[in-house]
C-alpha positions as CSV (number, residue, x, y, z in Angstrom):
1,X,-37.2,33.9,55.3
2,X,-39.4,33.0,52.9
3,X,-42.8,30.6,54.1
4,X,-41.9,27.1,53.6
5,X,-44.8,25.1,51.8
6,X,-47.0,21.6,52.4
7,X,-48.2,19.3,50.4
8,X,-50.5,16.6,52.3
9,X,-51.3,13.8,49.6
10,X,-53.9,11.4,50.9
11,X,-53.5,7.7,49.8
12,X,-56.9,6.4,50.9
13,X,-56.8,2.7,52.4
14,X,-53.0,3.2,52.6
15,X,-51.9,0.7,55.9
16,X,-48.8,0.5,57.8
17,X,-47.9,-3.4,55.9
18,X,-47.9,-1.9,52.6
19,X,-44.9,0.1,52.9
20,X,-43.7,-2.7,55.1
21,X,-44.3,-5.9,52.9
22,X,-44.8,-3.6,49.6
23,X,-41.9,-1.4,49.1
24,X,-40.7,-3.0,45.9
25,X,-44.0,-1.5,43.8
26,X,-43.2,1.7,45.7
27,X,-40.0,3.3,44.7
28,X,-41.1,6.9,45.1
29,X,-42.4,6.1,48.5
30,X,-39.5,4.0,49.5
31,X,-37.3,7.0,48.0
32,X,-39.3,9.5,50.3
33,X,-39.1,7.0,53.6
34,X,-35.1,7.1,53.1
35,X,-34.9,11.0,52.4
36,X,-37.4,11.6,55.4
37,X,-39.1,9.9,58.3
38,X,-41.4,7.4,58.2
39,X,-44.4,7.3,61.4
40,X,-44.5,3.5,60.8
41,X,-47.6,2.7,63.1
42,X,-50.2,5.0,63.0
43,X,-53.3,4.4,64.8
44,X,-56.9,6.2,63.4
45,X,-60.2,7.0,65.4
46,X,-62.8,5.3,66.3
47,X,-64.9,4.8,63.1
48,X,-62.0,4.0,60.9
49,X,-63.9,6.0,58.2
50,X,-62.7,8.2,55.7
51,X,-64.6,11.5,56.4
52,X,-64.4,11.3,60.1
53,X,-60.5,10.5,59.7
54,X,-59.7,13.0,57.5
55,X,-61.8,15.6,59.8
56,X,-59.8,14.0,62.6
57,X,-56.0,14.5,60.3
58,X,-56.8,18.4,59.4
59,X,-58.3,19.1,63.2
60,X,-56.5,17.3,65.4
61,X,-59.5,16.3,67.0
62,X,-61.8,12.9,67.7
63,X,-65.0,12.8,66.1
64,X,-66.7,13.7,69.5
65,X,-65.1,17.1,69.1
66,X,-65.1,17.5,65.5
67,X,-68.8,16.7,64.9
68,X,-68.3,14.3,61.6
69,X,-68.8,11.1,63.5
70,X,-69.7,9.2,60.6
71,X,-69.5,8.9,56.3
72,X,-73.1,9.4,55.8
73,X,-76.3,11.0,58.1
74,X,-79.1,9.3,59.9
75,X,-81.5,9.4,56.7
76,X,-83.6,6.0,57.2
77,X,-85.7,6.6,53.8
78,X,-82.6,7.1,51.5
79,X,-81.0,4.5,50.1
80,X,-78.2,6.7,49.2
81,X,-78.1,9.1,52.0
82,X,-76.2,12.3,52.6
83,X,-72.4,12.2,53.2
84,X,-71.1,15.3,55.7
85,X,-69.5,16.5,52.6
86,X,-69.8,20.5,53.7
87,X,-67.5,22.1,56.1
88,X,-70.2,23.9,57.7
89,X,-70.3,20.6,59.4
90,X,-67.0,20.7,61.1
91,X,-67.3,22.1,64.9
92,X,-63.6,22.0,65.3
93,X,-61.1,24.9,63.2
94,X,-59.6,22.8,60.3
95,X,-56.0,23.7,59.3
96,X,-56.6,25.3,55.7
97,X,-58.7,27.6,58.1
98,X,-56.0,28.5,60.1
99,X,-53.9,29.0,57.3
100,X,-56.2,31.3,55.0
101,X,-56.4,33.3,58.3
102,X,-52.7,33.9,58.6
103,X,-52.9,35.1,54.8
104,X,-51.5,32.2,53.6
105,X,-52.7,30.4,50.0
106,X,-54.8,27.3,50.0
107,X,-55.7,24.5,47.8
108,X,-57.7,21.0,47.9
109,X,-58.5,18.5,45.9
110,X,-61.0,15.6,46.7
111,X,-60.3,16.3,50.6
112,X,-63.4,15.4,52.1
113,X,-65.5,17.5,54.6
114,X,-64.3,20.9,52.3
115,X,-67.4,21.9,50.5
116,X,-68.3,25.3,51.0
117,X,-65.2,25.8,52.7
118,X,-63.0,29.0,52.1
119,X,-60.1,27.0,50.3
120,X,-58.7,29.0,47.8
121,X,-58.5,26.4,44.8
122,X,-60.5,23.9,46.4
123,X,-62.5,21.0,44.2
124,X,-64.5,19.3,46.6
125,X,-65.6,15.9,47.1
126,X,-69.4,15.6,46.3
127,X,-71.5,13.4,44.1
128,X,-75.1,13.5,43.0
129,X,-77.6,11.8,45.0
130,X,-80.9,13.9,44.2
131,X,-82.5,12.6,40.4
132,X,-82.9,16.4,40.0
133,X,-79.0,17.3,40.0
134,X,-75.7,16.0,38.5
135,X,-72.3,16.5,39.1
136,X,-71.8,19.6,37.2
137,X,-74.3,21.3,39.2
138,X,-73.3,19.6,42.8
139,X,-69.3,20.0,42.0
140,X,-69.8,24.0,41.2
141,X,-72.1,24.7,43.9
142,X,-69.4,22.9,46.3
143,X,-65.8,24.1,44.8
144,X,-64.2,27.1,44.1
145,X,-66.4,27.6,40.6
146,X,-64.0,29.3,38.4
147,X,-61.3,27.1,39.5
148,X,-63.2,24.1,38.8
149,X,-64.3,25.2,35.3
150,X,-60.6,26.1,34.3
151,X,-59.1,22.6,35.7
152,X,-62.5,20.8,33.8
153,X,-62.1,22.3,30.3
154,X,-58.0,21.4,30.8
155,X,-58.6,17.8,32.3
156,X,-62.2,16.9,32.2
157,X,-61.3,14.4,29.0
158,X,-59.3,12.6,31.9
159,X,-62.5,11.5,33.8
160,X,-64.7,9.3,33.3
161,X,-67.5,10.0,35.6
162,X,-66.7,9.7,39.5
163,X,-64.8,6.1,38.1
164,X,-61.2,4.7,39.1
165,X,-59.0,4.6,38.5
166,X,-59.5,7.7,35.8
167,X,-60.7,10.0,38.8
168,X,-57.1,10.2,40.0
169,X,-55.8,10.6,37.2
170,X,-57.8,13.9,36.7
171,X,-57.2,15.1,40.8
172,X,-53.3,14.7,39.8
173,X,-53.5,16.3,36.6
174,X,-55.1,19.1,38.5
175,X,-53.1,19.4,41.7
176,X,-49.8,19.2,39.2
177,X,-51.2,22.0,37.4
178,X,-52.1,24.1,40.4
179,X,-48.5,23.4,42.5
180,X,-47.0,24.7,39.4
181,X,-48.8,27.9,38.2
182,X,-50.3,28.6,42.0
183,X,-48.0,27.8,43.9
184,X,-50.2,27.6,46.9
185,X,-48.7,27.4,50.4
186,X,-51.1,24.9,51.7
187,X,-51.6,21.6,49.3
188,X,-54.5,18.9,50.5
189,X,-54.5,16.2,48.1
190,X,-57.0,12.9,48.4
191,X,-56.5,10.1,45.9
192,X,-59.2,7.0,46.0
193,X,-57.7,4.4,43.7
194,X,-56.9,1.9,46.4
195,X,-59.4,2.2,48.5
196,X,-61.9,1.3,45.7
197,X,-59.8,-1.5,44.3
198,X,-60.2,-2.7,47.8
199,X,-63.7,-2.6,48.1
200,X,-63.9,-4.4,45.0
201,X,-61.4,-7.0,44.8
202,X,-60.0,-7.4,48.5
203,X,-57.2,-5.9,50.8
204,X,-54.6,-7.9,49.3
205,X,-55.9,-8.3,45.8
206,X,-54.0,-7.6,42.3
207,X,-55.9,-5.3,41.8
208,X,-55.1,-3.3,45.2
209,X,-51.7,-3.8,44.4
210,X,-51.9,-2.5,40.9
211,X,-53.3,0.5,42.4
212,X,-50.4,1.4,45.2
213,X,-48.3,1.2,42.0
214,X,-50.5,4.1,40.2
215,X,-50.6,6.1,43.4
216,X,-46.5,5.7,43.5
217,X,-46.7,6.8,39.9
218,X,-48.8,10.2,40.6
219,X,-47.2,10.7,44.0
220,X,-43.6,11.6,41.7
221,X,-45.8,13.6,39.4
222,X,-47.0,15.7,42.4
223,X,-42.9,15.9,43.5
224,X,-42.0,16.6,40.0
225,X,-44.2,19.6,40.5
226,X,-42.4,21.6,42.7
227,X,-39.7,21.2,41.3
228,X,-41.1,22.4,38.0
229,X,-42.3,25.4,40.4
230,X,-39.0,26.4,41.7
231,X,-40.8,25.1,45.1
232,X,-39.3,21.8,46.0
233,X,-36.1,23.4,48.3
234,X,-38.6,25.0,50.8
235,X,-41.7,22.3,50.3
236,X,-42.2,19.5,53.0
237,X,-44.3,16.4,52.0
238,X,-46.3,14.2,53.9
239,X,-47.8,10.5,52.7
240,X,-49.8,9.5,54.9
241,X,-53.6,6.8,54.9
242,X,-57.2,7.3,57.1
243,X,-57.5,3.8,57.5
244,X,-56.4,0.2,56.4
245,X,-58.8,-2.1,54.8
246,X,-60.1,-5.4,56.4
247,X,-62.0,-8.8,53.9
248,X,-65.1,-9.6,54.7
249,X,-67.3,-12.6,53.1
250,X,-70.7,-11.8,55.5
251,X,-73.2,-8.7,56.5
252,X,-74.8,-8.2,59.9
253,X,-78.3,-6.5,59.2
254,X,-79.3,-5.1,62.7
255,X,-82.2,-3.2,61.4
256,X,-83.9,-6.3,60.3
257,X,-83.6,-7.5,64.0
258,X,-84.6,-4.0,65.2
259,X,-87.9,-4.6,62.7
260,X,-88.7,-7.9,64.4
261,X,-89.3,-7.0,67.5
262,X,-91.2,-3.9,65.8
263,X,-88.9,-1.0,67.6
264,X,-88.4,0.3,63.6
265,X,-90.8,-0.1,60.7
266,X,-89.4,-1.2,57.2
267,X,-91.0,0.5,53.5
268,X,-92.5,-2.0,51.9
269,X,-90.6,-3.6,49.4
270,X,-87.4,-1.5,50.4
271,X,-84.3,-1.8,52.4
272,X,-85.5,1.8,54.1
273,X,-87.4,2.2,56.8
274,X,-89.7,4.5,58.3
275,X,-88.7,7.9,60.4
276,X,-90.3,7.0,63.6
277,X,-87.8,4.6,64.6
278,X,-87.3,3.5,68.2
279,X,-83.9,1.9,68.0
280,X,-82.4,2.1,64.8
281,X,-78.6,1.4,63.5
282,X,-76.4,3.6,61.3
283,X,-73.8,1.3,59.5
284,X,-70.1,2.4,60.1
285,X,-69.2,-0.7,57.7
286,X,-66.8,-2.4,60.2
287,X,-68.8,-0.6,63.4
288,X,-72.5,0.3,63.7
289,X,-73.5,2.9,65.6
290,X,-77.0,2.4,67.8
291,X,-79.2,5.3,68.5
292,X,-82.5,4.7,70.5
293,X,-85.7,7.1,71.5
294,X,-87.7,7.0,74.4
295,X,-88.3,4.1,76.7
296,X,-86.0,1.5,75.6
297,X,-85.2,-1.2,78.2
298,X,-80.8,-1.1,77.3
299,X,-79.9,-3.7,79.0
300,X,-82.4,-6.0,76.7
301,X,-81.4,-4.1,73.7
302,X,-77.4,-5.0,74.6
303,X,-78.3,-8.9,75.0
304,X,-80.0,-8.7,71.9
305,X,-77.4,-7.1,69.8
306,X,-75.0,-9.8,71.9
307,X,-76.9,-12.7,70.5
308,X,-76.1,-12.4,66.5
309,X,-73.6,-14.1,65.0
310,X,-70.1,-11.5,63.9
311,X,-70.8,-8.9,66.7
312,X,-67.4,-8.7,68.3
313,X,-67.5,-6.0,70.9
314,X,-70.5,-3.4,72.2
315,X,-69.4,-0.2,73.4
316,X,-71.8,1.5,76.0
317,X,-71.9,5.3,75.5
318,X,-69.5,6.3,78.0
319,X,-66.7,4.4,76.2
320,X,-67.9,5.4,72.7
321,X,-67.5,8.9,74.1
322,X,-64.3,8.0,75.4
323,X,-63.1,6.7,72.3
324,X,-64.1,9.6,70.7
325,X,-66.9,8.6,68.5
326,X,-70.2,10.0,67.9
327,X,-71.7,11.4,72.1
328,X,-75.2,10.8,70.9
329,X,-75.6,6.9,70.4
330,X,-76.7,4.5,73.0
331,X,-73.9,2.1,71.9
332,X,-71.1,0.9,69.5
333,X,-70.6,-1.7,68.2
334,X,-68.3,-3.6,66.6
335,X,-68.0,-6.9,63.7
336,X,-65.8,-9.5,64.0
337,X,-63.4,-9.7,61.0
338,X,-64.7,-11.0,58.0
339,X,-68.5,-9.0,59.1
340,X,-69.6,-5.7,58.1
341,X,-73.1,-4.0,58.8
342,X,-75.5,-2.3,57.2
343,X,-78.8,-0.5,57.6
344,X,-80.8,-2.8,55.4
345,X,-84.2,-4.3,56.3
346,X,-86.8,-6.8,53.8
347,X,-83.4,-9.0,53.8
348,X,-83.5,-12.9,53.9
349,X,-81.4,-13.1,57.0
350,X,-79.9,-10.8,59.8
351,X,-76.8,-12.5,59.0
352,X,-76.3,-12.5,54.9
353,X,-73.4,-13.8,53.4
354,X,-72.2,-11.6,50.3
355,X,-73.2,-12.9,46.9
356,X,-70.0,-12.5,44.4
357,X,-72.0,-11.2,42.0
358,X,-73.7,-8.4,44.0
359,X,-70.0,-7.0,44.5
360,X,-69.5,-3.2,43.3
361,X,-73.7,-2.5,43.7
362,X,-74.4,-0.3,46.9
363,X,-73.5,-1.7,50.1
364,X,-71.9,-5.3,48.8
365,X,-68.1,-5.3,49.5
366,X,-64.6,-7.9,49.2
367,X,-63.4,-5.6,51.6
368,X,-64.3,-2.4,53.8
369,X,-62.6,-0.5,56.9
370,X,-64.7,1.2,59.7
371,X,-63.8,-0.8,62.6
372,X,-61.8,0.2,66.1
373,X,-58.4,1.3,65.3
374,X,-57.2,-1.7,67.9
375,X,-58.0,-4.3,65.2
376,X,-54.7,-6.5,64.5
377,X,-52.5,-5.2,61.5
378,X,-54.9,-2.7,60.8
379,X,-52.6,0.7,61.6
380,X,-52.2,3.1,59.2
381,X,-49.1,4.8,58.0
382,X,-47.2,8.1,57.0
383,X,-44.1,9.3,56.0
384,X,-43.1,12.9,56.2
385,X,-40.1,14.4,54.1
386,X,-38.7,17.6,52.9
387,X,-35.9,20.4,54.8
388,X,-37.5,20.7,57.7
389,X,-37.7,17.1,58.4
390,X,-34.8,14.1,59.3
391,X,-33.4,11.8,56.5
392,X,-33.5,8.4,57.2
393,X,-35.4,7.9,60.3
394,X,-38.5,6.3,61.5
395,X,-41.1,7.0,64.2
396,X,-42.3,3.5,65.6
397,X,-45.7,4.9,66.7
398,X,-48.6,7.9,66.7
399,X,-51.9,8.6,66.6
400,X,-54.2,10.4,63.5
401,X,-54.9,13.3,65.3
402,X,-50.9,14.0,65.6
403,X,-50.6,14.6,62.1
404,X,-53.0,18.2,62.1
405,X,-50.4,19.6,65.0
406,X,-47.3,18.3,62.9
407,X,-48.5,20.1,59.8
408,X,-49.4,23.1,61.8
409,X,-45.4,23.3,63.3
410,X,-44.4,22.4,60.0
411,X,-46.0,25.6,58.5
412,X,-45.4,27.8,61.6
413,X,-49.2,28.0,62.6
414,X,-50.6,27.6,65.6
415,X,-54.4,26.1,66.1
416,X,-57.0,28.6,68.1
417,X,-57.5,25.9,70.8
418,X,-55.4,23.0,72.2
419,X,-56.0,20.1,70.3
420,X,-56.4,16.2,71.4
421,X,-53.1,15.5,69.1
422,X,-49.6,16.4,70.1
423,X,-46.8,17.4,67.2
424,X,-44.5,14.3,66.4
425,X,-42.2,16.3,67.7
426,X,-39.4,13.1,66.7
427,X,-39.7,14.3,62.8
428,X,-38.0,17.4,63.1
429,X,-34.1,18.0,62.7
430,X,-32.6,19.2,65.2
């Protein structure tokens, strides 16, 4: 019997109410929930994060396990700091791993956490952030080079820098072109539109909206594919989001109090700070994480944090490690909708409210995600289709980390070592 394919197409931001209260902007998504099974409610990890969630979807682990337990590193004199882009970051076997082991053909596109990886088409998800580099250089060194040369003299006229919604436009035109004349068995795709219209303009914005309706749009280009391929009979599709999106009007600045009672020291003149921090936070946007060094009195620390205005909940480290987020911070915590933290410090206030205008420059946000996975009407969503799976059915609930075990059945592989997700076993026809 020939090897049935998957194609994994990411929809970043996408949340369990916009298939729900949406459906009308959707009809290739509608189409797929009635010709397959729709996981309605789908809970994600603790951060709600795109690089730890999409670790978390291709590993079937928590951050704890997986080791990317956050977007960016602990890099207090960078404004922009390192994202775990490389997958020699990953302490847990991704999926395309598993795959490429079992001789099968890979490919990715955008999917964060792949650079470096052994992905057989792979363009991975980097940007510049050194003045020395640019993308050219960052994007070969990452990706599979040849690859990424041949899609970028074909497509490159689609792009307009690292922009949206052109971006998307290029990653389809790519992945289109690589499901038909590669075939590969293994298809991760990761498309950004929303997600930054969200950012930008707010969950529930035109713009957002606008945005589902372009991802719709390349979702049945990606379909249309296969079927161009001679693939679609023995190719199962999945839909799926990392996280929904939450507005926010105000940001927390815990490094400023951290400053003021002189356990971190700020760069003059600069939102950084210095290296030899004693307690320091590292922004999660909707959670902050709280690392400390030495002889920190934690139960002082705790009240503190306590005190400001939009902290919602403070996780000690045994329940951050129990939630599965990052073992080595001395606590988590959590913003009350509408609040968002950063690392800043030299701001006017702990608490700041957002200026409109300073929308769209680093760190200033309509809306972000980041938070506990518990939040109300914050679940993500995915829908699963295809002849392996049921027409016409739903799934009412599951967790992230399912989806890595589901795609693993679903392609007849088995991960090295049990994982903290269990295969949505309710997909499947009988």
């Amino acid at each position: 019997m020939k090897q049935h394919k998957l194609i994994v197409i990411s929809l970043d931001s996408l949340g369990f109410r916009d298939l729900n209260e949406l459906r009308q902007i959707t009809p290739t998504l509608a189409n797929l929930i009635k010709k397959g099974t729709w996981v309605k409610k789908v809970e994600g990890i603790f951060p709600t994060l795109t690089y730890p969630s999409h670790t978390s979807i291709i590993t079937g682990q928590y951050p704890a396990v997986h080791g990317i337990i956050n977007n960016t590193k602990l890099q207090p004199r960078r404004q922009s700091p390192d994202w775990f882009w490389y997958r020699k970051d990953i302490q847990s076997v991704p999926l395309y791993d598993v795959a490429k082991e079992k001789g099968l053909t890979t490919a990715a596109f955008l999917w964060p956490v792949t650079a470096g990886s052994k992905i057989d088409y792979n363009l991975a998800e980097i940007f510049p952030n050194r003045i020395w580099t640019n993308q050219v250089l960052v994007s070969l060194k990452a990706s599979s080079p040849l690859f990424l040369y041949e899609m970028n003299k074909k497509y490159g006229k689609l792009r307009h820098g690292i922009k949206q919604p052109w971006l998307d436009d290029f990653v389809t035109a790519c992945a289109v072109d690589t499901i038909k004349n590669k075939k590969p068995d293994l298809t991760l795709i990761h498309l950004v539109d929303m997600d930054s219209m969200r950012h930008r303009y707010g969950v529930r914005s035109p713009q957002a909206k606008e945005a589902l309706h372009r991802l719709d749009k390349r979702v049945a280009k990606i379909i249309q594919a296969t079927k161009d391929a001679g693939t679609y009979a023995r190719t199962d599709f999945v839909v799926l989001g990392d996280h929904y999106q939450i507005n926010v009007d105000k940001m927390i600045h815990l490094n400023m109090l951290f400053a003021q009672q002189g356990l971190l020291h700020p760069l003059r003149k600069k939102i950084t700070y210095r290296n030899n921090w004693q307690v320091t936070a590292k922004t999660c946007d909707g959670e902050t994480y709280i690392y400390t060094r030495g002889a920190v009195d934690r139960g002082k620390l705790k009240q503190m944090i306590a005190g400001i205005e939009g902290v919602e909940q403070i996780y000690d480290n045994a329940t951050a490690i129990k939630r599965g987020a990052d073992p080595k911070c001395t606590f988590l915590v959590e913003a009350k909708p509408g609040y968002y933290f950063t690392d800043e410090v030299n701001r006017p206030a702990i608490v700041e409210k957002v200026a409109p205008e300073s929308i769209g420059t680093h760190d200033r946000y309509r809306g972000v995600h980041g938070y506990g996975p518990t939040q109300a009407n914050y679940f993500t969503t995915a829908i699963f289709a295809g002849p392996q799976i049921k027409g016409d059915a739903t799934v009412e609930n599951a967790h992230l980390v399912d989806e890595g075990p589901t795609f693993a059945k679903l392609l007849g592989l088995h991960y090295p070592t049990a994982t903290a997700g269990q295969v949505i076993n309710a997909i499947f026809k009988d």
